[in-house]
C-alpha positions in Angstrom: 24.8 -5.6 2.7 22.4 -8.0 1.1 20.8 -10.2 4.0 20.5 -13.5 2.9 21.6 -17.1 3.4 22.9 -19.2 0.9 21.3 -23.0 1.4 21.4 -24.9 -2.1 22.9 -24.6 -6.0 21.4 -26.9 -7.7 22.3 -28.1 -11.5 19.6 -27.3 -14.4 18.8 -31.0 -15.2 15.2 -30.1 -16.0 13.2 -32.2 -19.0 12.3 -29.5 -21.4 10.7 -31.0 -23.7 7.2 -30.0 -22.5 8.0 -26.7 -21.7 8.7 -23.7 -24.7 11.7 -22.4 -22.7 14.7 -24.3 -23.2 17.1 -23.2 -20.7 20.4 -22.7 -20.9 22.3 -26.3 -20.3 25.4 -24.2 -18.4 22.7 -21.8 -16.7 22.7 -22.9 -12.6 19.3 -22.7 -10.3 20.2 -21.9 -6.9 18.1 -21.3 -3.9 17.9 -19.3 -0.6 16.5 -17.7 2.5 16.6 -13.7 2.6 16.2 -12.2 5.6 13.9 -8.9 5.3 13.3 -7.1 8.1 11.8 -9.2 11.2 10.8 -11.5 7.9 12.3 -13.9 5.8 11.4 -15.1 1.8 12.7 -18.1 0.3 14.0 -17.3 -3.0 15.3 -19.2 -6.1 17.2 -17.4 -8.7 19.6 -18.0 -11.7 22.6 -15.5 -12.9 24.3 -15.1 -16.2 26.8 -18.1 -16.9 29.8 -14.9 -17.3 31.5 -12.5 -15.2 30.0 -8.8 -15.1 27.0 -6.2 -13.6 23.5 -7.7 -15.2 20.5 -5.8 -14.3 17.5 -8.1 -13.1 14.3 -9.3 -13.1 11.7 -10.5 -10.0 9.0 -13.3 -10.7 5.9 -13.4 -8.8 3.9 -16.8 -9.8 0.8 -17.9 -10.3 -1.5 -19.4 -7.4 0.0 -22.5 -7.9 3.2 -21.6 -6.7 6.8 -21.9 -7.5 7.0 -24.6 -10.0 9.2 -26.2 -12.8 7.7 -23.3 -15.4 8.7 -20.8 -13.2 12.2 -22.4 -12.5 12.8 -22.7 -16.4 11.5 -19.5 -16.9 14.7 -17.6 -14.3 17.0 -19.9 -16.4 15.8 -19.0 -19.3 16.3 -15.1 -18.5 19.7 -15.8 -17.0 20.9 -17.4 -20.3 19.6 -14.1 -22.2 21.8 -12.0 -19.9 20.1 -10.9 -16.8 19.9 -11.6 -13.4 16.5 -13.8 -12.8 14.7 -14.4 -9.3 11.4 -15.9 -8.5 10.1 -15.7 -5.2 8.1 -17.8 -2.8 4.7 -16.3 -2.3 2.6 -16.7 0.4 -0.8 -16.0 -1.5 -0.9 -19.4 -3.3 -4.0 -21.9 -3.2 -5.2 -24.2 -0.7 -6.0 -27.0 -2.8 -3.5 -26.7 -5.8 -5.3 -30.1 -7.6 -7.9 -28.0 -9.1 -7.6 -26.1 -12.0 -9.4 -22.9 -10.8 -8.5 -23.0 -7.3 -10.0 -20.2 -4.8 -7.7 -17.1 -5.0 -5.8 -16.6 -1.5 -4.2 -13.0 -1.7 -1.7 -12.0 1.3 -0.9 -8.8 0.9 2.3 -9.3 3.4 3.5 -10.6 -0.7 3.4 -7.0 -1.6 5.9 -5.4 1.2 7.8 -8.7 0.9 8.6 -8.7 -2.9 9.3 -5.1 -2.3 11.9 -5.5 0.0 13.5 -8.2 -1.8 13.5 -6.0 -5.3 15.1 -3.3 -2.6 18.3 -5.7 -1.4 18.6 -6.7 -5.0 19.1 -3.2 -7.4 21.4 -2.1 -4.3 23.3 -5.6 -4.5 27.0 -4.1 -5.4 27.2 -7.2 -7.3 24.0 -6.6 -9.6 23.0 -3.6 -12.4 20.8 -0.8 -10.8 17.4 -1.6 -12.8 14.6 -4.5 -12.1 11.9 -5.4 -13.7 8.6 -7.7 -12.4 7.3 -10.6 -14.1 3.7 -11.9 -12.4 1.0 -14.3 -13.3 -2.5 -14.6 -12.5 -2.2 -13.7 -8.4 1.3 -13.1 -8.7 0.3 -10.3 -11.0 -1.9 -8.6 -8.8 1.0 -8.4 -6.5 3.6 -6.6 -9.0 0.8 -4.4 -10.2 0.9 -3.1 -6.4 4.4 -3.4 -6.2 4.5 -0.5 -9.5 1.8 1.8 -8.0 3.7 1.7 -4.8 7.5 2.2 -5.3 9.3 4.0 -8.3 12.1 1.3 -8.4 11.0 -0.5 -11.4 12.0 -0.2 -15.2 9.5 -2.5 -16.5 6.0 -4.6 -15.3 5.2 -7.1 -17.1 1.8 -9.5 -15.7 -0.3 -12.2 -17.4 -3.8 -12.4 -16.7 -4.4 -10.3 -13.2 -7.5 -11.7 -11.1 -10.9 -10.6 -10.8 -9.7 -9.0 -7.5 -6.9 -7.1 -9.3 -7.6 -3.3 -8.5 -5.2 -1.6 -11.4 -7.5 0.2 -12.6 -8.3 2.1 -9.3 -4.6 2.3 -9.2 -3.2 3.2 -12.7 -2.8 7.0 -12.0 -0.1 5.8 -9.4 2.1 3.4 -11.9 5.6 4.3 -11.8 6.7 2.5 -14.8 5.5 1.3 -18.3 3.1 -1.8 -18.0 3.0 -5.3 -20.3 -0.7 -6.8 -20.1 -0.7 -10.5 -21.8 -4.7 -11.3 -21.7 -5.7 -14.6 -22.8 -9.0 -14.6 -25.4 -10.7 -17.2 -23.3 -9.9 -16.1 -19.5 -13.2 -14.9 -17.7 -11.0 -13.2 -15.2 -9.1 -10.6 -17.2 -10.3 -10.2 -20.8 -9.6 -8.4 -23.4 -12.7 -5.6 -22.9 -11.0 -5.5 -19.3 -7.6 -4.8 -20.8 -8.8 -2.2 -23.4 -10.4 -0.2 -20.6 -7.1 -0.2 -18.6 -5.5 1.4 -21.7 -8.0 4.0 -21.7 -7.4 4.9 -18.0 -3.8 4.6 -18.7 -3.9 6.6 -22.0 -6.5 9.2 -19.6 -3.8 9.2 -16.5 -0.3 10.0 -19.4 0.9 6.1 -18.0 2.2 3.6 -20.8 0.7 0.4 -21.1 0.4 -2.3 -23.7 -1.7 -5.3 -24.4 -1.0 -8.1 -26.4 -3.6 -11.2 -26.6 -3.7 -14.8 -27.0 -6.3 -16.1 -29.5 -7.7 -19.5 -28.1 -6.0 -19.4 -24.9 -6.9 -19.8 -21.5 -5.6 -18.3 -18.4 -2.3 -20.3 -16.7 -1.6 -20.4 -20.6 2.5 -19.7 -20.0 2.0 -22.6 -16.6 3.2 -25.9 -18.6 1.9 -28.2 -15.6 -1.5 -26.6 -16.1 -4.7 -28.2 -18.4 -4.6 -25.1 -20.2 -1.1 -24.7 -20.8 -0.6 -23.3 -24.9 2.9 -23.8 -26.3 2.5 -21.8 -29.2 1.2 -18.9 -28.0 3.4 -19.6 -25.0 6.7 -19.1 -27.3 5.1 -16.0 -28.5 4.7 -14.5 -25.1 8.6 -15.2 -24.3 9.2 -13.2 -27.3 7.1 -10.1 -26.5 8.8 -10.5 -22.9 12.2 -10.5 -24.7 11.6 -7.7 -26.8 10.5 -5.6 -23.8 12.5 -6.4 -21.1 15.7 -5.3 -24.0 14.2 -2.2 -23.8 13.6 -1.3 -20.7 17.1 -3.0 -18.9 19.2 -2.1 -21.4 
């Protein structure tokens, strides 16, 4: 039985207009505490506006936090016909009012986001396959999360951190892997990314890159400096095209 508490719905009255995701207008965002363990996660999620089993996808987000990108981005999946979630990590920045705050990892995120992709594929009420969505930190997290546990149909990250250790991990992944590498980032570049294919390639894993010309990383954050709206709608349409194959 899924352990959580139910605290708030609320309505998607979001502005859009800076943001390439356009969520659904009937789509709801709803929030809530689940209990995992001796631990608890606060967790905002959006569901298909129609009756039936979706399968569904976990979002892990940047350092910055939850934030209205994040929140559009569930509703946004939710109108295309999945079950969407975003959690609350505990590895976001100290000072979020910089643009390249200090990355503060806690790996309790890993075992967390874990146990919450656990009580959600054995929800009677949801599909039996997940995928992960994570940025920058966030990504780091569902890159363990996929070298860990073979739950997941899909991993999709944009632009792990210098600290990410994939490619020390990528003879463990469990399921194919969606790298979105911005030209500019000084983090996780493309040089880095075409040397994790070569390990993956080396190790029989499937992974795929696709990159940004003349973007930075937090790219996909719209509250960001360095947010892209072109390339931005291009991303949401690799992660379309991806996530249809893998959940379907």
């Amino acid at each position: 039985m899924k352990k959580a508490i139910f605290i708030l719905a609320l309505a998607a009255a979001w502005n859009c207009a800076a943001f390439a995701l356009a969520p659904a207008d009937s789509v709801r965002l709803h929030r809530a505490i689940f209990k995992l363990g001796g631990d608890s996660v606060v967790v905002e999620y959006a569901r298909p506006n129609r009756p039936g089993r979706f399968n569904s996808v976990l979002v892990l987000p940047d350092r910055f936090g939850v934030n209205l990108g994040s929140r559009q981005l569930i509703q946004s999946l939710a109108g295309k016909g999945v079950n969407a979630y975003v959690m609350h990590i505990r590895s976001v920045a100290v000072d979020t009012s910089q643009a390249y705050p200090e990355v503060h990892f806690d790996s309790s995120d890993i075992r967390l986001a874990n146990a919450l992709a656990l009580e959600i594929v054995t929800d009677s009420a949801t599909g039996d396959r997940i995928a992960v969505i994570g940025m920058d930190v966030g990504a780091d997290i569902a890159l363990k999360m996929v070298t860990a546990i073979p739950m997941f149909s899909a991993c999709i990250v944009f632009y792990p951190t210098l600290k990410s250790t994939i490619e020390r991990d990528a003879s463990n992944l469990t399921c194919p892997i969606y790298i979105h590498v911005a030209e500019l980032d000084g983090e996780f570049n493309m040089a880095r990314a075409n040397n994790l294919k070569e390990i993956l390639w080396d190790n029989g894993k499937k992974g795929y890159v696709n990159m940004y010309k003349q973007a930075k990383r937090f790219f996909f954050n719209p509250l960001h400096r360095n947010y892209h709206p072109v390339n931005s709608v291009q991303a949401w349409a690799s992660i379309l095209q991806f996530l249809r194959s893998r959940l379907r």
